[in-house]
C-alpha positions as CSV (number, residue, x, y, z in Angstrom):
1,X,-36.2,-116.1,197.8
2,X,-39.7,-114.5,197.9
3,X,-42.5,-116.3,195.9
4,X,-43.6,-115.0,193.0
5,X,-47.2,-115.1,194.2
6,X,-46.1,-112.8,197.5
7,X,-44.5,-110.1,195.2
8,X,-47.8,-110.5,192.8
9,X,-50.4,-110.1,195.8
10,X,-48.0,-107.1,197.3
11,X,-48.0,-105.4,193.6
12,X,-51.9,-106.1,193.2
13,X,-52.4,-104.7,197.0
14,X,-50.7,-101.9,196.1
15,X,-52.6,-101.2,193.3
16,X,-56.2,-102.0,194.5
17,X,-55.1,-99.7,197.9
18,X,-55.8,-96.4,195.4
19,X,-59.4,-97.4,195.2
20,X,-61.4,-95.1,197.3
21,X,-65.0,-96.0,195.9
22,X,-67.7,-97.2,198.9
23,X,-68.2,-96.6,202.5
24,X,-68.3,-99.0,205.3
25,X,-72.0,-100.6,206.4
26,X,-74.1,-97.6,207.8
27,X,-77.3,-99.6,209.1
28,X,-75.7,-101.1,212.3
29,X,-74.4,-97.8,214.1
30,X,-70.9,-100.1,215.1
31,X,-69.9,-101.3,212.1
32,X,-69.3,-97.7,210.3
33,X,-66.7,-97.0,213.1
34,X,-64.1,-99.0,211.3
35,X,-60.8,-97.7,209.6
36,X,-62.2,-97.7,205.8
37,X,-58.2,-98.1,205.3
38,X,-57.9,-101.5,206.1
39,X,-57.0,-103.8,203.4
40,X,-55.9,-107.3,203.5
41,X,-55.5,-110.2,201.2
42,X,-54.9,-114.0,202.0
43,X,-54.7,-116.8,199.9
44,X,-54.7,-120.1,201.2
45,X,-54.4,-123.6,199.2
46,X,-55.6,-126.7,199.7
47,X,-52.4,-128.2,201.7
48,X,-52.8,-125.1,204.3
49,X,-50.0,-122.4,203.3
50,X,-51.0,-118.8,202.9
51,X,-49.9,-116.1,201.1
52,X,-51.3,-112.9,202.8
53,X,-50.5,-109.0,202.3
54,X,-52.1,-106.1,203.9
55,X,-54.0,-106.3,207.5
56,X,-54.4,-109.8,207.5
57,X,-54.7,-109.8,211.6
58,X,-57.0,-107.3,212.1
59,X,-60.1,-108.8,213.3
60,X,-63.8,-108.0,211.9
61,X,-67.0,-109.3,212.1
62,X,-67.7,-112.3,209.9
63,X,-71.5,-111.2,208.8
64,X,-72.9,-112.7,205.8
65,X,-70.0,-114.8,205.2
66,X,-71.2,-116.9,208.1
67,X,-74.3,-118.4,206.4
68,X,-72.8,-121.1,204.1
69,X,-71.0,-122.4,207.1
70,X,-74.4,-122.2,209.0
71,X,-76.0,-124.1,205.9
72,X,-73.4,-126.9,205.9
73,X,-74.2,-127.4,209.4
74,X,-77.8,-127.4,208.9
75,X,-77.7,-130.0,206.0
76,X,-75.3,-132.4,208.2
77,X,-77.8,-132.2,210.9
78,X,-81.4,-132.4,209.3
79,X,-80.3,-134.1,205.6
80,X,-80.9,-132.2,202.3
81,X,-84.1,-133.9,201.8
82,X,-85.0,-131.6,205.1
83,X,-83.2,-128.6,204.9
84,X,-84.7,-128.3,201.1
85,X,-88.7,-128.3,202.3
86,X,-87.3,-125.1,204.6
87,X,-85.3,-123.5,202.0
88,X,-84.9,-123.5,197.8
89,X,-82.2,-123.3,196.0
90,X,-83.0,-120.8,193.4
91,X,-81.2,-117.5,192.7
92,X,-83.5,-114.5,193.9
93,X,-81.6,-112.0,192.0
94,X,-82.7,-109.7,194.7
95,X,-80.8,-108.2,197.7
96,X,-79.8,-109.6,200.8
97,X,-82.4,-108.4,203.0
98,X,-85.0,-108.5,201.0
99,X,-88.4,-110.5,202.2
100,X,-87.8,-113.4,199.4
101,X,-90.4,-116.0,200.0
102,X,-92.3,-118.4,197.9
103,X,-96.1,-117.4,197.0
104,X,-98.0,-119.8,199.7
105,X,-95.6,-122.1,201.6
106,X,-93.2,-119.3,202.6
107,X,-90.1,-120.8,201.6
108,X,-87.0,-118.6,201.2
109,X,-85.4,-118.9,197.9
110,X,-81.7,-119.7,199.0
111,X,-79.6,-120.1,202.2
112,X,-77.4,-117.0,201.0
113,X,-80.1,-114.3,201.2
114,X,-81.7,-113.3,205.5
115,X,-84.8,-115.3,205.2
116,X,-83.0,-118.3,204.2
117,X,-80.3,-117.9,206.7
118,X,-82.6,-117.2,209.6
119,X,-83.9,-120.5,208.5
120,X,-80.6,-122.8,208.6
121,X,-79.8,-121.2,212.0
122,X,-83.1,-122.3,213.1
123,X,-82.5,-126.1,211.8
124,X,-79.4,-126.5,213.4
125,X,-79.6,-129.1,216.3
126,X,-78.5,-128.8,220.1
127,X,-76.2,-131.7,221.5
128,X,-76.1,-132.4,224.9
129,X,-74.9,-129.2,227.1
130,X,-73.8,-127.6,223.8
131,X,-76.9,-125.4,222.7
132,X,-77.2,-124.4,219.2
133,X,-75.3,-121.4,219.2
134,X,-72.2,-123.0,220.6
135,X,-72.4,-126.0,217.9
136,X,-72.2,-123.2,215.3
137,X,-69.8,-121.2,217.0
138,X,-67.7,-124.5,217.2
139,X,-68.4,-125.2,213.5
140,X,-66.7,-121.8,212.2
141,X,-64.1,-122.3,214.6
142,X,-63.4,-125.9,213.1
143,X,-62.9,-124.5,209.9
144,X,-60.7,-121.6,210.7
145,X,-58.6,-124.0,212.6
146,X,-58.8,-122.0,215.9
147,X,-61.2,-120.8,218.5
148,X,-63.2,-117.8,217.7
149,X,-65.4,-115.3,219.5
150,X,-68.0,-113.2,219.1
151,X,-68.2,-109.3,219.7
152,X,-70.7,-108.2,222.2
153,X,-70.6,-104.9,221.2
154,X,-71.4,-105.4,217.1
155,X,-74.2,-108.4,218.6
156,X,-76.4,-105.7,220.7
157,X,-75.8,-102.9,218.2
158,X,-76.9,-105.6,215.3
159,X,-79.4,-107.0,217.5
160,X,-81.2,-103.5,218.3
161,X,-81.3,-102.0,215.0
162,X,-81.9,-105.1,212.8
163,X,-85.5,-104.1,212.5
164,X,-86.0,-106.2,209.3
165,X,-84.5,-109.6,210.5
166,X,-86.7,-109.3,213.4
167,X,-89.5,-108.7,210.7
168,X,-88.4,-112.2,208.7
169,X,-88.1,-114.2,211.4
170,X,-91.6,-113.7,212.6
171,X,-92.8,-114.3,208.7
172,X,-91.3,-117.4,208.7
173,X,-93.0,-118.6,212.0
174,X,-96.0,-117.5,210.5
175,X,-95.6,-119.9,207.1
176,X,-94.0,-122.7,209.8
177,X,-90.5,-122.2,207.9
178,X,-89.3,-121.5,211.6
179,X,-91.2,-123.7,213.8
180,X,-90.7,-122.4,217.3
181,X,-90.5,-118.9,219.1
182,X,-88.6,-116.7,216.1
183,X,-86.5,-114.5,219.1
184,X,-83.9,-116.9,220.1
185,X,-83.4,-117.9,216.3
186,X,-82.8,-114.1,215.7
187,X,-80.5,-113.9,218.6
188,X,-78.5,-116.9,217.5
189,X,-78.4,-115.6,213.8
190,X,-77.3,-112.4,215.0
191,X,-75.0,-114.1,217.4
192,X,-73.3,-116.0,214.5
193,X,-73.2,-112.6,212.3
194,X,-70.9,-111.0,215.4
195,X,-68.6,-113.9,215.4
196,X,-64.8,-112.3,215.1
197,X,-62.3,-113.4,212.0
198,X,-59.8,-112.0,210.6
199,X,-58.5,-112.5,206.7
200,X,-56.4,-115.0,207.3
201,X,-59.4,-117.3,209.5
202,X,-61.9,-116.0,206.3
203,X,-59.3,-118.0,204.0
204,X,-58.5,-121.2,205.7
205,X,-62.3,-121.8,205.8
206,X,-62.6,-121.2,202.3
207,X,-59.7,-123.6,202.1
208,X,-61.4,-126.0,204.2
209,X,-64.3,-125.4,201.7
210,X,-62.0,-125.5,198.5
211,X,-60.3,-129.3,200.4
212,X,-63.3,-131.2,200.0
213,X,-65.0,-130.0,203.8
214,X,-61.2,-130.9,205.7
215,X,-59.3,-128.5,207.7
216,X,-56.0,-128.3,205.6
217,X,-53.8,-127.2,208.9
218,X,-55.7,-129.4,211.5
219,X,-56.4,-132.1,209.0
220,X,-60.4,-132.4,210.2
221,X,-63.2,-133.5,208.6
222,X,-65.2,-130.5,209.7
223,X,-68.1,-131.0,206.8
224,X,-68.9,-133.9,204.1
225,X,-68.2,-134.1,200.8
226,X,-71.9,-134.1,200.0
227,X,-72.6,-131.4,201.8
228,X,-69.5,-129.3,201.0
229,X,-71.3,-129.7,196.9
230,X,-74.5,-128.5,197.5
231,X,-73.2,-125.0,199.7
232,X,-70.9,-124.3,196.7
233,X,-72.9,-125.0,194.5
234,X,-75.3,-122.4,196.0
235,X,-72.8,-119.9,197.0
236,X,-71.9,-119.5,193.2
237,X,-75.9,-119.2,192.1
238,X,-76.8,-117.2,195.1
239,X,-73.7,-116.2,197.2
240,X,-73.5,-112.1,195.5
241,X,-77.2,-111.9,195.2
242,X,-77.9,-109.4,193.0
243,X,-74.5,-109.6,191.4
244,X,-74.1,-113.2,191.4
245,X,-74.2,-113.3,187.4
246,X,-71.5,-110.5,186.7
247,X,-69.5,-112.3,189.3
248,X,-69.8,-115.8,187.5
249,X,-68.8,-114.3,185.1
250,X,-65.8,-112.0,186.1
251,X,-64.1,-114.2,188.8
252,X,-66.2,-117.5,188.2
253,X,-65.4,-119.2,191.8
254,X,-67.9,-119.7,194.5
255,X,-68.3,-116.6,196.4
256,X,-69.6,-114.7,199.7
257,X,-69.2,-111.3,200.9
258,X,-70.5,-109.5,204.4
259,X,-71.1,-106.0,205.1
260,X,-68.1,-106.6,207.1
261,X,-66.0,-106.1,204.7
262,X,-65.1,-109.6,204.2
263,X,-65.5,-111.5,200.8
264,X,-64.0,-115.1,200.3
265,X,-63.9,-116.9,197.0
266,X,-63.3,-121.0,196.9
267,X,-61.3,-122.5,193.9
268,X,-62.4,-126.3,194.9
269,X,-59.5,-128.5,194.8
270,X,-56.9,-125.8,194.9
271,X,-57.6,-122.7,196.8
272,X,-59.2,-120.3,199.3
273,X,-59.0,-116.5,198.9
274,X,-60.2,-114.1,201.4
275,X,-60.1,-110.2,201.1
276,X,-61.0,-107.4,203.7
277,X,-61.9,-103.8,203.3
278,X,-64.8,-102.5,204.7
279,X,-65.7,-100.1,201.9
280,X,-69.0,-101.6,200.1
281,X,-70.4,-101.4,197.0
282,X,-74.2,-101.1,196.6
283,X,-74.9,-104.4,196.8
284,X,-73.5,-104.5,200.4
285,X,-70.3,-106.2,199.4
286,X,-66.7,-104.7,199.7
287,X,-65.4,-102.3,196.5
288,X,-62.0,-103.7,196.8
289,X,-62.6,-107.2,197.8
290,X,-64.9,-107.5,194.2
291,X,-61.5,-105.7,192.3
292,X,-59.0,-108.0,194.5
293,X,-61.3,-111.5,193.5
294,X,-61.6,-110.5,189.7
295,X,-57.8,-109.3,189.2
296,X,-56.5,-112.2,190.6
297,X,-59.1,-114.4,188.9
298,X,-58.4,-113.1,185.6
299,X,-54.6,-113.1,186.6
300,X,-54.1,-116.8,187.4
301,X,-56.5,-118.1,185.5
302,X,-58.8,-119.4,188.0
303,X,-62.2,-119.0,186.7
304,X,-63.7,-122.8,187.3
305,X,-64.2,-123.1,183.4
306,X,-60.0,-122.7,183.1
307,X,-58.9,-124.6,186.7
308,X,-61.4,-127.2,186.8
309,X,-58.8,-130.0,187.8
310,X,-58.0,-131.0,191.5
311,X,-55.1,-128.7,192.6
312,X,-52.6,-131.8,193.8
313,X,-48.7,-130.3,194.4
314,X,-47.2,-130.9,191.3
315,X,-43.9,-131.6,193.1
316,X,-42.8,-135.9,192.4
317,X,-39.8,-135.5,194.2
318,X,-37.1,-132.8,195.2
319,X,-33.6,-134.2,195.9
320,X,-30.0,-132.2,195.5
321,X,-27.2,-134.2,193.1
322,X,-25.3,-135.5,195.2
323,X,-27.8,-138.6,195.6
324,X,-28.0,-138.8,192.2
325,X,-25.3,-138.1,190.2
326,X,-25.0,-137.5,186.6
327,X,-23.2,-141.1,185.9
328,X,-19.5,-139.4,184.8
329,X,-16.9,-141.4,186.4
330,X,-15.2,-138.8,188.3
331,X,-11.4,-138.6,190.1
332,X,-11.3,-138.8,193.4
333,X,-10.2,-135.1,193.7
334,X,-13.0,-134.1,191.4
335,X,-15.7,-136.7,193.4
336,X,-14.3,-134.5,196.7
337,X,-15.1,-131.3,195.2
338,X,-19.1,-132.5,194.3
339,X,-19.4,-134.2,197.5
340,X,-18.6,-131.2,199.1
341,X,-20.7,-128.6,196.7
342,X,-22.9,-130.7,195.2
343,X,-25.9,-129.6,197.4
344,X,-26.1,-126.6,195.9
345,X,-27.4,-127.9,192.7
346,X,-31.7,-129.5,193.2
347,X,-33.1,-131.7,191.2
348,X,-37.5,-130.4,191.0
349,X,-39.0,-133.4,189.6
350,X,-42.8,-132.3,188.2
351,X,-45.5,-134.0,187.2
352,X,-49.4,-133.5,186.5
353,X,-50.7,-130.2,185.4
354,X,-49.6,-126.9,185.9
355,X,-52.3,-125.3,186.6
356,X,-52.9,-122.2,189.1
357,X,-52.4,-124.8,192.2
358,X,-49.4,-126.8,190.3
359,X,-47.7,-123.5,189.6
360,X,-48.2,-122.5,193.1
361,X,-46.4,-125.7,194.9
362,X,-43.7,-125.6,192.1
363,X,-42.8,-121.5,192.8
364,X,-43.3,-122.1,197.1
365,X,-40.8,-125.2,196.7
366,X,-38.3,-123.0,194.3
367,X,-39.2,-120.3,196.8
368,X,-38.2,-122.2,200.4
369,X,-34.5,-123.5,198.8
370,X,-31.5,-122.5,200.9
371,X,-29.7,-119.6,199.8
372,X,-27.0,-121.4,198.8
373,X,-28.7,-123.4,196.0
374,X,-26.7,-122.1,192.9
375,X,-28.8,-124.4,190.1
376,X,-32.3,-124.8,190.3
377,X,-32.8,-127.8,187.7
378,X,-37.1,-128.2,187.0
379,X,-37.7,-131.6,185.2
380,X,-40.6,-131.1,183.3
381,X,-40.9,-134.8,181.9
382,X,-44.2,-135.9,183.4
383,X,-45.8,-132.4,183.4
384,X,-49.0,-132.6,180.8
385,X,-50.9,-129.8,180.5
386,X,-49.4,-125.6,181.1
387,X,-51.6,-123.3,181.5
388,X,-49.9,-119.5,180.9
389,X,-50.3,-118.2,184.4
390,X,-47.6,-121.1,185.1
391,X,-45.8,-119.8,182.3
392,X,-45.6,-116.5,183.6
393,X,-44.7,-117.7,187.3
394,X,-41.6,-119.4,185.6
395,X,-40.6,-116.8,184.1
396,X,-40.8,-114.1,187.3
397,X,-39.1,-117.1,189.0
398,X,-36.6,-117.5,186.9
399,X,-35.7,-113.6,186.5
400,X,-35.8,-113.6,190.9
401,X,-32.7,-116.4,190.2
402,X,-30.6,-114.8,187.8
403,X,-31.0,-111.5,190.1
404,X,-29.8,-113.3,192.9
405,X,-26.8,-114.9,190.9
406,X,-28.7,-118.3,190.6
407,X,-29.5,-120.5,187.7
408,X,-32.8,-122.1,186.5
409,X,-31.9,-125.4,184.2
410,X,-34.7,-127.2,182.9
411,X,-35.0,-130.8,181.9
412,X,-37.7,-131.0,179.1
413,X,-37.6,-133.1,176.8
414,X,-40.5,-131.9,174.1
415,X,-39.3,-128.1,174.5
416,X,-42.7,-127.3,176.6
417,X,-41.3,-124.1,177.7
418,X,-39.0,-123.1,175.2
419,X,-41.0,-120.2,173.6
420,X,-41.3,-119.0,177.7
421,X,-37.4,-117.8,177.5
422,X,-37.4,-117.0,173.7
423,X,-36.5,-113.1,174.5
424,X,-34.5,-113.8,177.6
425,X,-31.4,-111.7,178.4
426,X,-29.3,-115.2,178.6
427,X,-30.6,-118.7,177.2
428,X,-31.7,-120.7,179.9
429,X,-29.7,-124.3,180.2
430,X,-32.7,-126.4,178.8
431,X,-31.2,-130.4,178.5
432,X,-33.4,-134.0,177.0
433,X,-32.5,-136.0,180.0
434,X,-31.7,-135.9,184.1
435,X,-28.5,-137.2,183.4
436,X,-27.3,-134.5,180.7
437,X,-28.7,-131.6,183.3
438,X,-26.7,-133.1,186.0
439,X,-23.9,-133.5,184.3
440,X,-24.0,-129.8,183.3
441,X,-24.5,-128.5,187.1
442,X,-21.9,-130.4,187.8
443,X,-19.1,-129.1,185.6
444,X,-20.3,-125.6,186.6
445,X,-19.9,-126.4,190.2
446,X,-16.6,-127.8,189.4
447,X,-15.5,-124.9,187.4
448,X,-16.5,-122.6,190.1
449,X,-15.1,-124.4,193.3
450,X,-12.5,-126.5,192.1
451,X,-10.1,-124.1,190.8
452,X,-7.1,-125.5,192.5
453,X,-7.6,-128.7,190.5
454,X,-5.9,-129.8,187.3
455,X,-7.5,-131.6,184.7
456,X,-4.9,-133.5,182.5
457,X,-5.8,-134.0,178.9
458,X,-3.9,-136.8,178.3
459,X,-4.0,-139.6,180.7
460,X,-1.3,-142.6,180.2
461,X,-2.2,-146.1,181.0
462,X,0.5,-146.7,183.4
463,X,-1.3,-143.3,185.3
464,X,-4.8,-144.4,184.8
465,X,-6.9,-144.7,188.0
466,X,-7.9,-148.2,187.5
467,X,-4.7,-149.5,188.0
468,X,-3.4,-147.6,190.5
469,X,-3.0,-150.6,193.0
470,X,-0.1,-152.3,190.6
471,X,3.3,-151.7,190.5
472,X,4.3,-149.2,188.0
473,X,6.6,-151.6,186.5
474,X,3.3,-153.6,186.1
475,X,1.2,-151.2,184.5
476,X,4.0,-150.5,182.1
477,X,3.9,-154.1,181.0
478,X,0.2,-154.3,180.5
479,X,1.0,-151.0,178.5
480,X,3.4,-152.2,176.3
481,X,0.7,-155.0,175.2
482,X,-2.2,-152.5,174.1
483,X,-3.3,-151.2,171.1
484,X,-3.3,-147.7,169.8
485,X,-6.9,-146.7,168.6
486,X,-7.9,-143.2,166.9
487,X,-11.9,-142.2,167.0
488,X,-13.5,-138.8,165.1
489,X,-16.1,-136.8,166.3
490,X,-19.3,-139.0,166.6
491,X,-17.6,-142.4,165.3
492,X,-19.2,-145.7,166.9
493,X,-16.3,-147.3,169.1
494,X,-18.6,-150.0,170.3
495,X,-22.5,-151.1,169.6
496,X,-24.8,-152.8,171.8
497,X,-24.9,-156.7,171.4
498,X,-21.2,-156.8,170.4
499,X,-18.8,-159.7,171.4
500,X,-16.4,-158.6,174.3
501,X,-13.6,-156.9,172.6
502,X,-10.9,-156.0,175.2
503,X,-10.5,-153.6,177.8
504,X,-10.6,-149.9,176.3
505,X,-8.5,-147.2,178.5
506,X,-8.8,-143.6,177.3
507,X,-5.8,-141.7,177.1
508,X,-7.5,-138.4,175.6
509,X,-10.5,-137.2,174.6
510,X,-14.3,-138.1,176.3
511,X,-16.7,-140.7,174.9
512,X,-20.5,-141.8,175.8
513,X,-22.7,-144.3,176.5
514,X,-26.1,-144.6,175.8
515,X,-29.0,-147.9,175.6
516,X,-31.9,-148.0,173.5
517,X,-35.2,-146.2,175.5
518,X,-38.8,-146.2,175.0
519,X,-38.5,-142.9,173.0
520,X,-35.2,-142.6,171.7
521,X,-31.6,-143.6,172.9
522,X,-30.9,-143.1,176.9
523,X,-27.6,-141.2,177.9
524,X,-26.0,-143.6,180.7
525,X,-22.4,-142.1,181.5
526,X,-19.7,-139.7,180.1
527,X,-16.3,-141.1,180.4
528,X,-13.5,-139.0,179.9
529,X,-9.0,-139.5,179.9
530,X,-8.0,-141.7,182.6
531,X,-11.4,-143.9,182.7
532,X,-11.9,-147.5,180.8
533,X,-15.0,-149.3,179.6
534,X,-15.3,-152.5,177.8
535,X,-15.0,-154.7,181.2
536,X,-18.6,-154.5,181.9
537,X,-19.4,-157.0,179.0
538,X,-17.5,-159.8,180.6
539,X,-19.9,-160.1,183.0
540,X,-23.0,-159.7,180.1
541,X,-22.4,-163.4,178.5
542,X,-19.3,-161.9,176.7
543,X,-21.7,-159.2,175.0
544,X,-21.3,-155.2,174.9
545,X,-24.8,-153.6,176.7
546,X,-24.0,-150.2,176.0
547,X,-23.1,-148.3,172.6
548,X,-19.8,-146.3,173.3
549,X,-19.3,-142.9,171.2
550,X,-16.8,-140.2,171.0
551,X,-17.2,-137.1,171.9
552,X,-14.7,-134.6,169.6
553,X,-11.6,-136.5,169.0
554,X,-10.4,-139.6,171.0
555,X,-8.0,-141.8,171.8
556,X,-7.7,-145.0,173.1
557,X,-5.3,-148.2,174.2
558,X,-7.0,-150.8,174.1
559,X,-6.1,-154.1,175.7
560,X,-7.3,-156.9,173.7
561,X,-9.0,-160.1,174.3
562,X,-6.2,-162.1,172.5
563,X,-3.4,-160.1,174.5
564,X,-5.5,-160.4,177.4
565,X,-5.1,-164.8,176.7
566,X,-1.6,-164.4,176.0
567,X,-1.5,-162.4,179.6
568,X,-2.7,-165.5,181.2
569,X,-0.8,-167.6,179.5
570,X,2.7,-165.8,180.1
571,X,2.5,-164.0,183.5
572,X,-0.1,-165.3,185.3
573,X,0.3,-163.2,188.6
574,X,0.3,-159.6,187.0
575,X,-3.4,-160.9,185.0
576,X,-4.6,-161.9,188.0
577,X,-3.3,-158.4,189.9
578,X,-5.1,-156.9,187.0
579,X,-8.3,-158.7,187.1
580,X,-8.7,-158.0,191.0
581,X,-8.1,-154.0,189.9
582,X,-11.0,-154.2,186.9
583,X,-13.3,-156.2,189.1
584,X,-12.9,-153.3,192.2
585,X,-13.5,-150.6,190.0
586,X,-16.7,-152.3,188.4
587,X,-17.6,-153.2,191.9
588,X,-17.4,-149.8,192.8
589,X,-19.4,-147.9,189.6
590,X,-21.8,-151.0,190.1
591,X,-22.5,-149.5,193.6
592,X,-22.7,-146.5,193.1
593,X,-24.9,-147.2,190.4
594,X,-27.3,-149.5,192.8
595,X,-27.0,-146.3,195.3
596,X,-28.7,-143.8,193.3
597,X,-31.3,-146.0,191.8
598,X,-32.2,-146.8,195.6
599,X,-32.6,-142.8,196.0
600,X,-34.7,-142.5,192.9
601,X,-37.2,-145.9,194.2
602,X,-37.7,-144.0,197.6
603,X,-38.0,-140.3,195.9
């Protein structure tokens, strides 16, 4: 099933494609010779998948975008303390290019705008036989998680008309900002302005960014945690110069753009979202990149004032239910039927927020289920806060389901999502407890591929299950000694803390059993004709655990305790044939019940 969040970007691609507004970077002759048709968008999140639309491959020159990468480097190599006698922090709500310096000492206001750029690149160190320019080259590489180049062509055209870097560099030698020759600073600035990217590289560094400074597909630590705060946090002050106030406020995520036409956007602790289209604005950054970043912003909620928690997966555990049943003591026809179907009804277990990077794990899990995964069952029990973009994910997840003849069932116990379905074409199965969900999926699945089966209403003693290895004469006998008992709707047929009261087989009808829970009662099993309880208590210091209910009209024999003496007394061999069948049926529901709470430990 396709994401939600790939048929979202698709829609907003298709939308944002109409705008026509801009024109590709005129001042270096080789840059306005690209296709001002290409458009691609990637989002990347902090565990390393990407969602991309458009021309995601196509590869440009990374520009601008290249100088908080060049500043992180510099701060790793010199120490803020350093780095911040070279270059300020402070917004210059001027353009890019513009000569920005402090009054007397020369210093640049930020690392976003030339002068301040020209600067990092100059403090960044050689190491051994790699010069400067390598180390940097290797530093973007590191965070796109693959080796990148740089384009000859787009580095001489740059280098030959860049009349005012040229001009900045030798300003700064002149305050001492730069402290040696100014010419191979420009070259290696210029250098790391021509390195090749594409959109998908552009957001896996912003990932990389967004993770804290580690690589989320080659899991490297390509930049420190200390240093990875202080470039974001000048990236949103300072990253869209002029317009780095309307963006704050539009898309609110820390931001870059080049006159490549490449603009990321880091969410930290969730995401990375790059955007190409060379078409700029007048502020030299792309038209549909600035649309793409505040459409998607507003859309998922991602302004840093809504999605200021870490993005971990919300997924606790994902398991299908046939390692975890429902509890319902099944025949053995019936138990064939879910062992062979029951895969295609998963358990989601959630937990944590969902917010934009919550929503996203839970919709790319939903999303990657086999095909033949009928019931989709979300348990929402540990999920605190939901934000609406996660609402609205559900629900385009859940329509994607029913059109492909699938069903969501959610688990949620304090109706979290109810009012999501409210004006759905079909109520959506919505259950207090795992247990009652399961139970559900599994009479559909029953319903659906046991149609051969028959399910006998009534269910004699002498033909009940449990005591199936005696003699039919002999389960006739122990018949003949039981009680008839009758049981309404609802009616209490046994309460915890009760005195063992006999052995209760049910001929008709369906009853449950429930314990006292933290927040309520807590549904255990669902027995229905053919299946006994009662023989648990024996081994409970003679006292009944569970309390028993029926469910619509029962009826029961029961086998006394008294009859169950007298049994002893009088035919000793058929009580004993009859305690070795209880005690293998217990044994059995006793491991099956230590089975699935071993699969719920390890999930």
């Amino acid at each position: 099933m396709e994401s939600p969040i790939q048929t979202y970007l698709q829609r907003i691609h298709d939308e944002i494609v109409q705008l026509r507004d801009g024109k590709p970077a005129s001042t270096i002759p080789a840059l306005a010779k690209v296709d001002p048709d290409n458009f691609g968008i990637c989002l990347a999140t902090v565990d390393g998948y990407v969602y991309e639309v458009g021309e995601t491959d196509e590869e440009f020159t990374i520009q601008s975008i290249s100088k908080p990468f060049t500043y992180g480097l510099a701060l790793a190599d010199r120490g803020m303390e350093t780095v911040d006698e070279k270059i300020d922090v402070e917004p210059s709500g001027e353009s890019f290019n513009e000569i920005s310096l402090a009054k007397g000492t020369g210093r640049p206001q930020n690392a976003m705008i030339n002068a301040g750029a020209l600067t990092a690149t100059s403090l960044v160190k050689s190491a051994g036989s790699s010069n400067r320019f390598k180390r940097i080259l290797n530093n973007y590489s590191a965070f796109a998680g693959r080796p990148l180049s740089v384009s000859e062509r787009i580095y001489k055209s740059e280098l030959a008309h860049g009349h005012r870097n040229h001009a900045l560099a030798y300003l700064l030698r002149s305050f001492d900002i730069i402290e040696s020759d100014p010419e191979p600073v420009l070259e290696d600035y210029v250098r790391q302005c021509s390195v090749l990217v594409n959109c998908r590289d552009l957001s896996i560094m912003a990932a990389s960014l967004a993770n804290g400074g580690e690589n989320p597909l080659t899991g490297q630590q390509v930049l420190d945690i200390s240093e990875v705060e202080r470039v974001l946090s000048v990236m949103i002050t300072c990253g869209m110069y002029d317009d780095a106030g309307a963006w704050v406020s539009a898309v609110g995520m820390p931001a870059k753009s080049g006159v490549g036409g490449g603009t990321i956007a880091v969410l930290p602790g969730q995401l990375g979202l790059a955007v190409y289209s060379p078409p700029l604005d007048e502020h030299g950054s792309s038209v549909r990149g600035i649309a793409t970043c505040q459409r998607i912003s507003r859309d998922m909620e991602l302004h840093f004032v809504r999605a200021g928690r870490t993005g971990r997966s919300a997924i606790r555990s994902t398991y299908d239910i046939t390692r975890s049943p429902s509890g319902i003591r099944r025949g053995e026809e019936v138990a064939q039927v879910l062992e062979e179907h029951g895969h295609r009804a998963t358990v989601i277990e959630l937990n944590g927020d969902l917010l934009f990077a919550g929503a996203e794990s839970m919709v790319r899990e939903i999303s990657a289920l086999p095909d033949d995964v009928e019931h989709v069952i979300l348990d929402l029990r540990r999920v605190d806060e939901v934000a609406d973009v996660s609402l609205r994910m559900l629900a385009d997840v859940r329509q994607k389901l029913t059109d492909a003849g699938r069903e969501l069932v959610l688990i949620d116990g304090e109706g979290t999502l109810a009012e999501t379905f409210e004006d759905v074409d079909r109520e959506v199965p919505t259950f207090q407890t795992r247990s009652a969900a399961v139970e559900w999926s599994e009479n559909q699945l029953i319903a659906r591929y046991g149609l051969e089966l028959e399910f006998p209403g009534v269910v004699r003693v002498a033909d009940s299950p449990v005591l199936s290895p005696l003699e039919r004469e002999d389960a006739e006998t122990l018949e003949a000694l039981m009680e008839p008992k009758d049981y309404d709707d609802g009616e209490v047929i046994r309460r915890v803390g009760q005195r063992f009261g006999g052995v209760f087989f049910i001929v008709s009808g369906k009853t449950t059993s429930t314990v006292p829970g933290p927040e309520g009662r807590v549904k255990l099993t669902t027995l229905t004709a053919g299946m006994t309880f009662g023989e648990l208590a024996l081994g409970s210091d003679d006292r009944q655990e569970t309390t028993v209910k029926a469910v619509g009209p029962v009826q029961l024999m029961v086998l006394t305790s008294d009859a169950m003496q007298e049994l002893e007394k009088e035919n000793p061999p058929l009580a004993l044939e009859l305690w070795k069948a209880l005690t293998r049926d217990a044994y059995s529901r006793v491991d099956q019940y230590l089975r699935e709470t071993a699969v719920r430990i390890r999930d």
